[in-house]
N, C-alpha and C positions, 0 to 999 in steps of 0.2 A: 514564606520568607524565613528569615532566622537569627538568632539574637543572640547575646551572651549576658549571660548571669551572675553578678557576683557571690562565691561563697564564701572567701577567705579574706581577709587584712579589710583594715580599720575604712581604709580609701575603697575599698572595693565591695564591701559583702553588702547586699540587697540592691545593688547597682544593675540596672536593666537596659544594655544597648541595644539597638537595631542594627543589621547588616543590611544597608540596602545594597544599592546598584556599584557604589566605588570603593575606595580602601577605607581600611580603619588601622589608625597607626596607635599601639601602645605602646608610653612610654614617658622619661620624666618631663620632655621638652612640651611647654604652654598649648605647641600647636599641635601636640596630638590630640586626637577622638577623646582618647583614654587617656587620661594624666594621672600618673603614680610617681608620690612625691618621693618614693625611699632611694635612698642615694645607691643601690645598686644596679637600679634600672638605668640603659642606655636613655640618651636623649629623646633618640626614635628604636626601643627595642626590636618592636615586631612589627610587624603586616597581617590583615588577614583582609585577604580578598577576594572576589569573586572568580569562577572559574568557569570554563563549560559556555554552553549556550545559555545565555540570560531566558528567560520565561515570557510567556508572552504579557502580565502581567506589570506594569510600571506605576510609580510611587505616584506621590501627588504632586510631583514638580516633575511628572513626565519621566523622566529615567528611569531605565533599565532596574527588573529585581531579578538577580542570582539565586539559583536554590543550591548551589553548591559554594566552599568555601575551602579557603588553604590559608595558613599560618605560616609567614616564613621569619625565619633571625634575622634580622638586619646587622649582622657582625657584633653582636651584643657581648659583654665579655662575662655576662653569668648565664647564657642561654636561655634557650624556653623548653619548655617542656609538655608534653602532652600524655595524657595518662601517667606521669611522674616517670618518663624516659623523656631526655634530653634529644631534642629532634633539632637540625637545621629547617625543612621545610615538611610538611606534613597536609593531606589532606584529613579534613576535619569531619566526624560524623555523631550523631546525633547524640548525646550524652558525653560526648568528649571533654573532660577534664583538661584545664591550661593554665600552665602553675607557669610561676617566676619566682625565682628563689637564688639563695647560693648554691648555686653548680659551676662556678669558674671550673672547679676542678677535674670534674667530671666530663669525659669523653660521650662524643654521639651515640646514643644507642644504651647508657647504661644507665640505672634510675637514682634518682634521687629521694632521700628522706626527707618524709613529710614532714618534719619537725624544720625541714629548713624552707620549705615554702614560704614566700611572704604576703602572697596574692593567688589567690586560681577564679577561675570564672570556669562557670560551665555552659557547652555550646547547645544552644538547644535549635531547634528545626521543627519550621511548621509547615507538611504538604498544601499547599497549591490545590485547589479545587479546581477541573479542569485542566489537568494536566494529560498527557498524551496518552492515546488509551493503548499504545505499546506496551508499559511499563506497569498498567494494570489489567487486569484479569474480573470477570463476570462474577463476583460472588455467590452467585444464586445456582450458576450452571458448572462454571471450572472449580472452585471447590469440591464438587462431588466427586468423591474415591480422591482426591489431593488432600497431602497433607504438607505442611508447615515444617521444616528439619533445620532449627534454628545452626548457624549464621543467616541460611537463605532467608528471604523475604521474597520470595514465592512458590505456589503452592508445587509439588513435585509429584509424578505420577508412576504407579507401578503400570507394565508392560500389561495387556489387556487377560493371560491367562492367570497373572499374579496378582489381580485384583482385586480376589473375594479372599486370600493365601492370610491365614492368619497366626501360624505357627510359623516361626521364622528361625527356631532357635537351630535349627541347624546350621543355618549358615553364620555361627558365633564362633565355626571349627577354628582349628589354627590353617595357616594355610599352606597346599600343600605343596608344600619344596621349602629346600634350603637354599639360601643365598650368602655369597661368602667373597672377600673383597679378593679381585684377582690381580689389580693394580691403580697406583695413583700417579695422577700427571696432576703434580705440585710442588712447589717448594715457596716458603714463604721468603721471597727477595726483600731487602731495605729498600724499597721503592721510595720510601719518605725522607731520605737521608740527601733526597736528587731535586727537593723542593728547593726555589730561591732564597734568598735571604729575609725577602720581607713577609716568610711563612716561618721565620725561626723559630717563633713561640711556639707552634705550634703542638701538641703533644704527642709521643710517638715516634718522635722523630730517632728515640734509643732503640729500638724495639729492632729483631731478626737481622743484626751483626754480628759477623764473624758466628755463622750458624751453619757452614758446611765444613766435616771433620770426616780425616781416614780413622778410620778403626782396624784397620788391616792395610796391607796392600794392595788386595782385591777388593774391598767394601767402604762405604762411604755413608756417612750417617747424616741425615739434614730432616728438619721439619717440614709435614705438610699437613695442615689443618691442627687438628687433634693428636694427630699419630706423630712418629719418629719415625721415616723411613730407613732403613739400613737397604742398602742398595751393592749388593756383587755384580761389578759394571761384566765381570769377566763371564758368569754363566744366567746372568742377565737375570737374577732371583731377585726380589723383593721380600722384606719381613720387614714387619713393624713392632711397636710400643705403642700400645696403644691403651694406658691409663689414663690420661690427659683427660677433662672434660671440658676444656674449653681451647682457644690457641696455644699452640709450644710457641715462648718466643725465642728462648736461647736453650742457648747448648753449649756442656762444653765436656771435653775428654780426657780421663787421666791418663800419664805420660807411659802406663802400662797399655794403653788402648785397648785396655779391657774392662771398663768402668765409665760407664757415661751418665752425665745429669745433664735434666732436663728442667726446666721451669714453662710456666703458663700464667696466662692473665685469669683473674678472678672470676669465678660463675657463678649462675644464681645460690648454685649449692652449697659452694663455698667460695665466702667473702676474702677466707684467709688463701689465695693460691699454694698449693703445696709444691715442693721440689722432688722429684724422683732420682734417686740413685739407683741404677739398675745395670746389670750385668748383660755385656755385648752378646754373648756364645746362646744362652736362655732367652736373653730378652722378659728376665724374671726381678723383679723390684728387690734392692740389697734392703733398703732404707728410703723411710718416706718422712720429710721435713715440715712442717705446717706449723702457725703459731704467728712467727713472730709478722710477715712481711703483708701487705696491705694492695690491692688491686693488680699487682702483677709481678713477676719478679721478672727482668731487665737484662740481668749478666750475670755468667757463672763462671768461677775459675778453679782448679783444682789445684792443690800445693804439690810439687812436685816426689812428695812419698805417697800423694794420695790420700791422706789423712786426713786432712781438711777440707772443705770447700768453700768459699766466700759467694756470698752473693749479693744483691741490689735490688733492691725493693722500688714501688713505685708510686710509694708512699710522696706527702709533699718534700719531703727532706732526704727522697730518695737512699736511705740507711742500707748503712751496711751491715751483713751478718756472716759470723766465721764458726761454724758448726766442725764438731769430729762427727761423720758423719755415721761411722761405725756404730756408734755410742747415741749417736741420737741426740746428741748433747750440744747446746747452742754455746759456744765458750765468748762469745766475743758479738759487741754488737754498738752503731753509733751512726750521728748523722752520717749520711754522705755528703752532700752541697744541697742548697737549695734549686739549683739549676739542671736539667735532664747530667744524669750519666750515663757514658757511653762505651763501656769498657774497663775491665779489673783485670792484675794479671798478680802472681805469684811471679816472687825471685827464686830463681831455680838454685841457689846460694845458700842464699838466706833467708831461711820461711818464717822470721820475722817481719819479714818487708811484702808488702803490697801497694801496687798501683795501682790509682784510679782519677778515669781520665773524664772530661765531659767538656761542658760548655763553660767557656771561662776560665776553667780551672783543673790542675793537675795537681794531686794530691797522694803524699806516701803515710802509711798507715804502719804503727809500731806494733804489734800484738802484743810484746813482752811489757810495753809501756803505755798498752791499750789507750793510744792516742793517736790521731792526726798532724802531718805539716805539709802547711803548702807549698807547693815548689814554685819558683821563680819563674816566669816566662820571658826574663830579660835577657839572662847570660851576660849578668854584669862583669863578673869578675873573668871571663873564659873568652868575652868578645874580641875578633881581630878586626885588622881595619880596611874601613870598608863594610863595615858590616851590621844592618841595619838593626836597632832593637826590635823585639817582638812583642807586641803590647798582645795581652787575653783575649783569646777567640773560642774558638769552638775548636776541641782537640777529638775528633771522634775513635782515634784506634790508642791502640798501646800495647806492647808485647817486650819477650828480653831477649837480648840475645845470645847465642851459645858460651858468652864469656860472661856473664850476667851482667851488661850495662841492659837500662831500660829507654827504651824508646817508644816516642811518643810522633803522631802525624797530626801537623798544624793547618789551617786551616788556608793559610796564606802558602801553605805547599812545602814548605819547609819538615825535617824530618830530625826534630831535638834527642838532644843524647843524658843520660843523665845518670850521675854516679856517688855512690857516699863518699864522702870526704871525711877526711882526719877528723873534724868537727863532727861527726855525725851526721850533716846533713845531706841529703841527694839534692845535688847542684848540678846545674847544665853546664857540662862540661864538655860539649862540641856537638856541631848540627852542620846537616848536610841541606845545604842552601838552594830555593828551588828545585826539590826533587820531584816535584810534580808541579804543571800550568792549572792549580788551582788544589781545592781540599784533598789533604789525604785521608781516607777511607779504612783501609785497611794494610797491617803490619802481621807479620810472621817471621821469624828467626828462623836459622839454617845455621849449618857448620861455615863459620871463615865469611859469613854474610848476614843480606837481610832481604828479603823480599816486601814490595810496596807497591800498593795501588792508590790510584787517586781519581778524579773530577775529570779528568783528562781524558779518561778511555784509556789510559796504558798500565802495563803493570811491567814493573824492572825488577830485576837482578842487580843489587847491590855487592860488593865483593872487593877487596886489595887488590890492584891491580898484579900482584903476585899469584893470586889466584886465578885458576882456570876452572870454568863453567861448561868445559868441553865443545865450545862455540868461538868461532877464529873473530878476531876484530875485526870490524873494514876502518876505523882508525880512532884516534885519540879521542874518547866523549869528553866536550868541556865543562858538561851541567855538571850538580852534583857533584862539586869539589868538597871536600871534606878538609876546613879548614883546623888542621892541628899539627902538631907536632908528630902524632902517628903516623904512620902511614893511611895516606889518604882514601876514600871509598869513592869506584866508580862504578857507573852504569854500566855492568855486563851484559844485563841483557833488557830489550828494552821490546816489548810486545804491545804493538795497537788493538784493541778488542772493540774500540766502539764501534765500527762498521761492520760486524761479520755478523749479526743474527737479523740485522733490523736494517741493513742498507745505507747507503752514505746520505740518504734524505735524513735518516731520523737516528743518529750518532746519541742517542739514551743509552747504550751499554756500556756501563763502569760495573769493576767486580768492588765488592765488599764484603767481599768471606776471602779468606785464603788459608791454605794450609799443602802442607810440605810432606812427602817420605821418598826416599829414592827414585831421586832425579824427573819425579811427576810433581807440579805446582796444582794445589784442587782449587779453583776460583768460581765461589758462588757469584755472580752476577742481578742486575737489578733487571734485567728483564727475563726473569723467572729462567734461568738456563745454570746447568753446572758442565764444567767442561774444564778438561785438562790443559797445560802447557808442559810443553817438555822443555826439560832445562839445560838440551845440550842445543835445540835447534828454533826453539819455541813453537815449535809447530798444535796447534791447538785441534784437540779431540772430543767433539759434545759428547755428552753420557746423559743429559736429564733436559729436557725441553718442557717448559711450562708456561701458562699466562699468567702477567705478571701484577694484573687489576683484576676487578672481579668480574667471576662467567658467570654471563647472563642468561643464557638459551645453549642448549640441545638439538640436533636433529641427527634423526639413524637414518642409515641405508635400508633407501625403499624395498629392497631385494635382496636378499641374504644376510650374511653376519660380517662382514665385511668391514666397514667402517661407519664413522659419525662425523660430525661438523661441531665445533663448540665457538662464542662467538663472544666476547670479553671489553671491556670498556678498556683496554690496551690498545684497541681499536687494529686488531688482528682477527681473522679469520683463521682458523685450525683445523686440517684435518689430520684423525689418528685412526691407524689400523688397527681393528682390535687382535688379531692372530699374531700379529711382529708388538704389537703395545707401544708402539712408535711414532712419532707426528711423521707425516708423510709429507705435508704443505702445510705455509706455512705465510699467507698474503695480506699484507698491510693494505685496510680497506678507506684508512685517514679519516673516520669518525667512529667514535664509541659506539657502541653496537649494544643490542638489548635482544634482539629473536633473529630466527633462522628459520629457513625452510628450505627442502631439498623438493625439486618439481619431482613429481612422479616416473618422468623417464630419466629423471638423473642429469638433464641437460641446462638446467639452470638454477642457479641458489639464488635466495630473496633474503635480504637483510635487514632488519629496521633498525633505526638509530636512534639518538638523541636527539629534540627540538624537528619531531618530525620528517626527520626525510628516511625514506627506506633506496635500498638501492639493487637492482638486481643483475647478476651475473651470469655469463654465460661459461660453460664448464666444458673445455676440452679433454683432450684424453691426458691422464700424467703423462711425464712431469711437468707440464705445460701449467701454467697459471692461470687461474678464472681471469674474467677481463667482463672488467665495468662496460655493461650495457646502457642502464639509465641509473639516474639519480633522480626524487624525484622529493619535491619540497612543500608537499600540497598541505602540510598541518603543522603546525607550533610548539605541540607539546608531543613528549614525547611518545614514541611508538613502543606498544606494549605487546604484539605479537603481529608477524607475518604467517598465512596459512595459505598454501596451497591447494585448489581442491580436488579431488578424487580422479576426475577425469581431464584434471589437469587445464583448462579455460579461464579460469578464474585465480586471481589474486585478493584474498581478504588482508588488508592492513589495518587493524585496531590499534585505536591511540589512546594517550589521555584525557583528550577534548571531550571525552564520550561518544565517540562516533566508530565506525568502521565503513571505511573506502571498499568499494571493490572494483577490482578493475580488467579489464579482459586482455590473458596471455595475447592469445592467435592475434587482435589488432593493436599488437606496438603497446599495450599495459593502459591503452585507452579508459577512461574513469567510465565503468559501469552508474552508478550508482552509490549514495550512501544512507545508511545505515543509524538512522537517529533513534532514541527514545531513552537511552540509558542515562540515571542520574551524579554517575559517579563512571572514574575512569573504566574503562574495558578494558578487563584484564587476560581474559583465554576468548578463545573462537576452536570451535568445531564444525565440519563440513558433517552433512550426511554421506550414507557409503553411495547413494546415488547421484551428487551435489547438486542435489534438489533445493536444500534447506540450511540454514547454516545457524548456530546458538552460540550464545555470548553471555560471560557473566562480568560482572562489574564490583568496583571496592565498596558499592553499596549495596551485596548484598542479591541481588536479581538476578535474573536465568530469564530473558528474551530469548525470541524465536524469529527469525525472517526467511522471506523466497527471494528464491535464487535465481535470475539476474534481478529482480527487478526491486529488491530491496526493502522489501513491503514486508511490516510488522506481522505479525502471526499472534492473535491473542490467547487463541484457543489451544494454550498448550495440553490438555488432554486429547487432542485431538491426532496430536504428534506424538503419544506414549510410543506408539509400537515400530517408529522409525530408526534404525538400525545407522551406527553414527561410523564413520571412517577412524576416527580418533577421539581421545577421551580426555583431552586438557583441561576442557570443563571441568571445574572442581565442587559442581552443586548437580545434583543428580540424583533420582531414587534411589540409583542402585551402589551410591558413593554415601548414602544417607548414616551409616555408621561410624565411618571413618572420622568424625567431626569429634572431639571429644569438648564434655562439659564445658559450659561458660567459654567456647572459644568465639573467639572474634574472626570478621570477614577475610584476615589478612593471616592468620594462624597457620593456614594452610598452603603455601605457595604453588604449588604442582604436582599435578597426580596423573599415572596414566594406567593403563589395562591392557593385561598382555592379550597378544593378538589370538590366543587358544578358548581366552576368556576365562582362565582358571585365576588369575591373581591380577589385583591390584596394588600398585604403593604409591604412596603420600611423604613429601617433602614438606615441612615445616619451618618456622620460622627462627627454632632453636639450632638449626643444623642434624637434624634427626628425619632419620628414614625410617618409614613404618609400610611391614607388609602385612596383605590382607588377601585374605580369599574373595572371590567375586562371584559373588557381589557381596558385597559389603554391607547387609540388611538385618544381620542378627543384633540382639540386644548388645546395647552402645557397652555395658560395662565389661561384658563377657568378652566381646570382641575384641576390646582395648586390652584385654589381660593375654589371650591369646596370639595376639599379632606379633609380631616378629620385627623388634628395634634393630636398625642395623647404623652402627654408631662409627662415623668418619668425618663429619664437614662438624666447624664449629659456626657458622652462620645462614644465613637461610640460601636452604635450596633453591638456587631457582628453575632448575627442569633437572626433569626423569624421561627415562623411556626403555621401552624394551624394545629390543633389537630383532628385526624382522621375524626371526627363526625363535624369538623369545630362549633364546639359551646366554642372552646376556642382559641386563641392565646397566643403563650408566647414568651416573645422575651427575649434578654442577651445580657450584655452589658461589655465594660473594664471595668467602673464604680464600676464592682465586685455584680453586682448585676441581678436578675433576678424577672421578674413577669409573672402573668398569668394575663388574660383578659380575662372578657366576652365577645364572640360577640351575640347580640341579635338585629334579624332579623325582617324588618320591617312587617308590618301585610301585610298580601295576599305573603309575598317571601315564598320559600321554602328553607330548607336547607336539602338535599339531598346527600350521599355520592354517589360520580361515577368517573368513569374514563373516560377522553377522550378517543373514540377510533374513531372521524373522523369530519368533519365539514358540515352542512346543508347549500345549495342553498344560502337558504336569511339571511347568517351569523350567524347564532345562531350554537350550538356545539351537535354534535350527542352523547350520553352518556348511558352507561350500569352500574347497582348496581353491587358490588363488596359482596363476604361471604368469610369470615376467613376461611383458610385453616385447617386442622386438625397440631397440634402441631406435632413434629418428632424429634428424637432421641436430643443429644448432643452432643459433638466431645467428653463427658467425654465417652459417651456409646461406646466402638467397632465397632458394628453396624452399626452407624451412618454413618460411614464412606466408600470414596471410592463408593459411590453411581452408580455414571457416568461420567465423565472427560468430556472435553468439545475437 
């Protein structure tokens, strides 16, 4: 069973609880477990409860005891913490640290200082005597030649010729090839910005607006992870920036479009995030900013000589900062609001004047009188009749327009106008009413106009009706009357985009980036797509297709270099050709997805989801759409890999129940058997290359072994040294035994795989970092860690790698919402060979036979196909 330990605050330190069979609630309210009297603990902070299958085992009043346990928030408003990172839910393991403290402030995933803890307890864990002999091993006999390669927690065996091998320092080499990014399919969308009302608090919600920019006429500059993309749609190149070490979240471009800043959210490395100024043509750093701004900078704008640049910190008081950037020099610096900011712009007039726009509040800043005023949201003085006041909302864009008034998009759809008066003050001095059926999003300025998106899915062409957008009216628009004395602004052009990527079922596509150059509108959008509108017909041109939540799983083509499958909690399915670097399909699967698997003959994908269901598809030829076969709902928590095996019969679905299903293709996905013994969720499965056998490791730690159909545990893992695996997902392994570095934990390492030649290995990380290795990966740990080869793009954890049939490509995926492909190019005299292991040589080297594609075979759409042979 298992218990927790007080080590911190008055109420808690020497405090010893038991976890038996039900919940345990910590929190200030009388009726929890744990009662902690300090005024920032919720009522009912947390949870921590039981998980998995209960033990055979039961308390003295008869109920169930758990040897697994999870911690969740209960919408607590200073969070919890586990190892001093702020977690909403967590599975809990043995020495686990669990603070409560002030961290209102702080975002999921980032830590907290120990000086603000006010309680921790430590989880401690006592095994079970009599527990399954799956999950333990013979000490007397499997020990022998097994050793111990911490995170694992069981023993691990070399191959039977590599035995008695005790000089290993060769394989500490660097490894041999070079790998080098050939393309990324991302861009960071304001997906946050699309949240209800009653998630307003929530933080983030400023972050990747108004972040896709021309730099050219051919070139387009926008964020994807780490890097800055510069994108030439016209001869289809990619080049990157890639100093960043953690997310770019804004961007913005000088009115020379030769000069770009970028900013980023804070890393372990540094607290302080720095701003990059850096040159479009080089892609070489002018000037680098650090010092003043705190966990992220927000928003950038540049003064229309270029001289300046302002930015937004993400700090509590969100501050503003006005640098010459040439110089280095910070000239100007002060709150912004205490409420997110959403936007800063230079008057192209007056570079005294700056706006900045957020929640509640729109604010002009004097630099010569280095001071703040707020502007009005009433339009007291300027309102006609008829015409409703504007009380403070959420303002998220702002921009000026070619005449310099500044404008601002209201939340209630309205688009306010605002100008210095005699008095000095900038007063709303006219607004175009209903310009959009909900928030406006994003603003951009043009000659004689204004361009605007909103909540609605559309984006317009604002302009005097004197003016011509070289698009004929079909008759008089009555929205969007522009009540003044001027002459009035109406809707020239008025473009629907929410149903063109994602279908009329699911109308999520609003743009929020926009930007303007010769009669091409560039609109980033929130389901990860950038794509043009022309401004004489509006006809819309994709150029960047991406997912627009984070990718979960990988899978390559079984046979050639051809293509992959990527599968993302957008709950989209993706395929991209690596030779075109272009999504080819593109199928709304209607549940968040976590693994992939491509069947062996290519004729059916396997999906797993959220809260257990996988679901599996049958695959026609393009451009034809898969088409849901089954759905199938047999587990609760969620599914953590789909594998298909070797010979193609069998389906393994691992969940976080700690189990793995398996089920038989040829009879209709009929339930084989399952797969018990692990003490923590299952996180990879591996088929043998016979699919004889199949291995499984878990978040605690273990490497199980079972037969195949019948599901029966295997204790005797030395017995199974010399068996030869189809794939290498497993990420505990003898010959993966180096790749671990110091002090890492079970979860350190997300996804590793091993090219099909057997010459290299890489490992995805928890930091967003790829590491290559030679394979096997057995020489001394420090040597080898010095020698490997970082290759630096995702700033969140990888969730899959893989190399590409013919190993002349890698592609990995990331939370980050983002995915790439890699060259790998091989040094001169290596070979790169496709083969399969099928045994090991004498003096360590690996016995290997070529593999030829099978002939393709039926579909499960065909009759036919079916009911082949049962297993």
């Amino acid at each position: 069973m298992a218990g927790l330990e007080g080590v911190r605050g008055k109420e808690a330190m020497g405090r010893r609880v038991a976890l038996g069979g039900g919940k345990v609630r910590i929190g200030r309210g009388g009726e929890c477990e744990i009662s902690l009297p300090w005024d920032g603990m919720s009522r009912t902070h947390a949870v921590i409860e039981g998980i998995g299958e209960p033990s055979f085992f039961v308390n003295s009043e008869g109920g169930k005891i758990f040897t697994n346990f999870r911690i969740r928030d209960c919408g607590s408003s200073n969070g919890v913490f586990v190892n001093q990172v702020k977690v909403s839910e967590c599975l809990l393991r043995d020495g686990d640290e669990i603070g409560f403290g002030r961290g209102a402030s702080l975002q999921e995933g980032e830590a907290i200082h120990p000086r603000h803890v006010e309680y921790a307890f430590v989880f401690r864990k006592l095994k079970l005597h009599g527990a399954s002999a799956a999950s333990r091993e013979a000490p007397s006999e499997e020990s022998k030649g097994g050793r111990m390669c911490p995170p694992c927690k069981s023993f691990l065996y070399p191959p039977t010729p590599w035995a008695n091998k005790k000089d290993l320092r060769e394989f500490s080499r660097p490894p041999p090839a070079m790998v080098e990014l050939d393309w990324v399919h991302g861009y960071r969308s304001a997906r946050q910005i699309m949240e209800p009302k009653s998630e307003a608090k929530k933080a983030g919600r400023c972050l990747h607006l108004n972040n896709a920019k021309f730099v050219s006429e051919s070139v387009i500059a926008y964020p994807a992870s780490r890097f800055v993309v510069l994108f030439d749609f016209v001869e289809r190149q990619q080049r990157y920036f890639a100093e960043h070490d953690n997310d770019c979240v804004c961007l913005a471009v000088g009115a020379s479009r030769s000069v770009v800043a970028s900013g980023q959210l804070a890393s372990f490395e540094q607290r302080s995030p720095p701003i990059y100024v850096w040159d479009v043509a080089s892609c070489s750093v002018l000037a680098r900013l650090q010092g003043f701004h705190r966990q992220a900078v927000t928003a950038l704008a540049f003064s229309p000589t270029e001289q300046f640049l302002a930015s937004i910190g993400g700090d509590d008081m969100h501050s503003l900062a006005v640098y010459d950037w040439e110089k280095k020099q910070l000239l100007f610096s002060g709150n912004g609001y205490v409420e997110e900011v959403f936007g800063i712009a230079f008057s192209p007039f007056n570079l005294d004047e700056i706006i900045q726009v957020g929640s509640k509040h729109i604010k002009f800043w004097s630099l010569e009188a280095e001071k703040s005023v707020m502007a009005t949201f009433r339009q007291e003085k300027n309102a006609k009749d008829g015409q409703r006041r504007t009380e403070p909302q959420l303002v998220a864009c702002c921009a000026y327009t070619a005449e310099g008034m500044a404008i601002c998009g209201l939340e209630e759809g309205h688009i306010s106008m605002y100008s210095r008066t005699k008095t000095g003050r900038n007063e709303c001095v006219d607004r175009i009413d209903n310009a959009h059926a909900g928030p406006v999003l994003a603003l951009c300025g043009m000659q004689n106009g204004i361009i605007s998106s909103g909540r609605d899915g559309y984006v317009k062409v604002w302009a005097p009706p004197s003016t011509s957008t070289g698009r004929k009216e079909s008759g008089k628009s009555r929205e969007g009357t522009r009540r003044s004395t001027r002459e009035s602004l109406t809707a020239k052009l008025r473009v629907d985009v929410k149903d063109v990527f994602l279908g009329d079922r699911h109308s999520t596509t609003v743009v929020t980036s926009l930007d303007y150059i010769k009669g091409k509108i560039l609109c980033g959008s929130s389901c990860g797509n950038i794509f043009f509108i022309g401004l004489k017909d509006g006809a819309i041109e994709q150029v960047v297709s991406a997912h627009f939540a984070s990718v979960t799983a990988v899978d390559v083509c079984p046979y050639g270099d051809s293509y992959y499958l990527t599968v993302s909690e957008d709950r989209t399915l993706r395929r991209w050709d690596i030779g075109s670097r272009k999504m080819v399909m593109s199928v709304w699967v209607g549940l968040k997805s976590t693994s992939v698997a491509i069947h062996p003959d290519e004729t059916l994908y396997a999906l797993g989801h959220r809260n257990g269901h996988f679901t599996v598809w049958d695959v026609p030829p393009l451009p034809q759409p898969p088409r849901c076969l089954l759905k199938s709902s047999q587990r609760t928590e969620d599914v953590t890999q789909v594998r298909f095996s070797p010979d193609g019969r069998c389906l393994a679905v691992a969940s976080r129940e700690q189990l793995i299903d398996l089920y038989s293709v040829e009879s209709d996905f009929r339930l084989l058997g399952t797969c018990r013994g692990h003490s923590a969720a299952v996180l990879h499965v591996d088929f043998s290359s016979d699919s004889r056998w199949l291995r499984s490791s878990c978040a605690a730690g273990e490497l199980l072994f079972w037969e195949i159909p019948s599901c029966r545990p295997h204790g005797r893992a030395s017995l199974l040294r010399d068996v030869p695996w189809d794939t290498h997902s497993v990420v505990f392994d003898w010959s993966l035994s180096s790749i671990w570095p110091p002090a890492a934990l079970v979860t350190s390492i997300d996804s590793v795989d091993v090219s099909h030649d057997l010459q290299l290995c890489v490992s995805g990380n928890d930091r967003g970092e790829l590491s290559l290795f030679p394979f096997p990966a057995v020489g001394d740990l420090e040597e080898t860690h010095r020698n490997c080869k970082r290759l630096l793009l995702h700033s969140s954890h990888i969730r899959g790698v893989a190399f590409s049939n013919e190993d002349n490509w890698l592609v990995s995926v990331s939370s980050d919402g983002s995915a790439a492909q890699w060259r790998v190019r091989r040094e001169e005299g290596s070979e790169n060979k496709r083969a399969v292991v099928s045994g090991w040589h004498e003096d360590g080297g690996f016995k290997q036979r070529e593999i030829t594609r099978p002939p393709r075979v039926g579909t499960y759409a065909n009759p036919h196909s079916r009911h082949i042979g049962g297993i």
